[in-house]
C-alpha positions as CSV (number, residue, x, y, z in Angstrom):
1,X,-17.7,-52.6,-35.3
2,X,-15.1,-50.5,-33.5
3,X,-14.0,-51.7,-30.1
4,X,-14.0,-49.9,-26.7
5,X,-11.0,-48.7,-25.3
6,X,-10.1,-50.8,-22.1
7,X,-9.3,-48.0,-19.4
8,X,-6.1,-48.8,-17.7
9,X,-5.6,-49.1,-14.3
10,X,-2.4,-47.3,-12.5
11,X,-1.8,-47.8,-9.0
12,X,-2.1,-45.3,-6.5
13,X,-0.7,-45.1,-2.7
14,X,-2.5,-42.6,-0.7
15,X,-2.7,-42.6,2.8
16,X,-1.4,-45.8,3.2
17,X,-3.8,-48.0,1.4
18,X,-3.1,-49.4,-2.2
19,X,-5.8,-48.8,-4.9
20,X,-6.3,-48.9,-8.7
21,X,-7.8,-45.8,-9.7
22,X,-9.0,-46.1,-13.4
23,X,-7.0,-43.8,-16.3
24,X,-10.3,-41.8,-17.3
25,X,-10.4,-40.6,-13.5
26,X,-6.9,-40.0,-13.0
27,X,-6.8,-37.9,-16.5
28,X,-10.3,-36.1,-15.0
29,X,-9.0,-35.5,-11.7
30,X,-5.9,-33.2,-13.4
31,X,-8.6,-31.7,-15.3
32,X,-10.5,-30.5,-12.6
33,X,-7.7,-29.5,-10.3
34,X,-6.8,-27.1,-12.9
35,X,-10.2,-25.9,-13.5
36,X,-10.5,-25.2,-9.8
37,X,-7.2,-23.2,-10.1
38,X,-8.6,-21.1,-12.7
39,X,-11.6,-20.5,-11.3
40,X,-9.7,-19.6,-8.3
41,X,-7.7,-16.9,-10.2
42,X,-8.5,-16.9,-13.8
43,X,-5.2,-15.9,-14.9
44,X,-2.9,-17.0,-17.8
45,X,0.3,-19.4,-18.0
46,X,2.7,-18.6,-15.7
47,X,0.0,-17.0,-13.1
48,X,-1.9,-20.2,-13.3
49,X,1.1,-21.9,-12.7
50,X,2.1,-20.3,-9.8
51,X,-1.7,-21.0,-8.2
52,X,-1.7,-24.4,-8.8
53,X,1.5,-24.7,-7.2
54,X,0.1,-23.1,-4.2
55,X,-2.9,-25.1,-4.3
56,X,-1.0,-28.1,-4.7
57,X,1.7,-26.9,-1.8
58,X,-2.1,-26.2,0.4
59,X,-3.3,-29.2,-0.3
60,X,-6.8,-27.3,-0.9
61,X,-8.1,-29.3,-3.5
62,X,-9.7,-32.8,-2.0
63,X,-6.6,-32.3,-0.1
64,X,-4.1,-33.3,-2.8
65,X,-0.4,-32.1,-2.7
66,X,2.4,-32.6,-5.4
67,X,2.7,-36.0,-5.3
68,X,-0.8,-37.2,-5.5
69,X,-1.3,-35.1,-8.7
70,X,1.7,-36.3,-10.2
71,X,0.2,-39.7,-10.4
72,X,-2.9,-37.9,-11.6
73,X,-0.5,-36.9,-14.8
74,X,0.0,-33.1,-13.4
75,X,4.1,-32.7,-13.4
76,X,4.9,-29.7,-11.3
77,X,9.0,-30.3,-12.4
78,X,11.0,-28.8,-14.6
79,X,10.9,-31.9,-16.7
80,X,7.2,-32.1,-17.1
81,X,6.5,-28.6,-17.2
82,X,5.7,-28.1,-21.0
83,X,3.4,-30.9,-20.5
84,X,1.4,-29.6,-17.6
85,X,1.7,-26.4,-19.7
86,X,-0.2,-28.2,-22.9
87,X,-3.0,-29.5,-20.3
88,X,-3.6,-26.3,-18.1
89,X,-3.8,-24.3,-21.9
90,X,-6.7,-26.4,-23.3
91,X,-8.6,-26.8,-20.0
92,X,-8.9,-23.0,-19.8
93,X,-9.6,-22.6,-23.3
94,X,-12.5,-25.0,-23.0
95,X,-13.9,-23.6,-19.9
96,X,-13.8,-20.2,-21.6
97,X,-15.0,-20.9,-24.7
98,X,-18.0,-22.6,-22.1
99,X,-18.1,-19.3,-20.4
100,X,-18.8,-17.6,-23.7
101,X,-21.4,-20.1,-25.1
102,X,-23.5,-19.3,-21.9
């Protein structure tokens, strides 16, 4: 009988307060601040890029800046960029693949 994975826990520091935020929402929560980025401007990499940069900078997501979403697994550096990349480019093909099913 296959096992269930045990979600990890990663600790987060926002406003102050200490919390454990559970893996499946942290890698959720980078999901859907890109899919509110692309329905903000449905545009392709590096257009999405540059919007979720100035959402991020505008905190207007849940109010989440750069930092935040860096522990969420969103990189906005140099050194994470091709990751970030990888994650915007199958969130937006799902949603439109979605958009096209409907």
């Amino acid at each position: 009988m296959p096992r269930k994975p045990v979600p990890m826990m990663r600790t987060s520091r926002g406003g102050g307060a200490i919390t454990q935020v559970a893996e499946e929402r942290i890698a959720a929560l980078a999901i859907e601040f890109i899919a509110f980025c692309f329905q903000r401007r449905s545009v392709e990499w590096p257009q999405l890029y540059d919007e979720m940069c100035y959402v991020a900078g505008n905190r207007l997501y849940k109010g989440l800046g750069y930092d935040e979403l860096r522990e969420a697994g969103l990189d906005f550096t140099l050194s994470g960029l091709a990751r970030t990349s990888r994650v915007a480019a199958e969130v937006t093909r799902s949603m439109r693949r979605e958009a096209l099913a409907s």
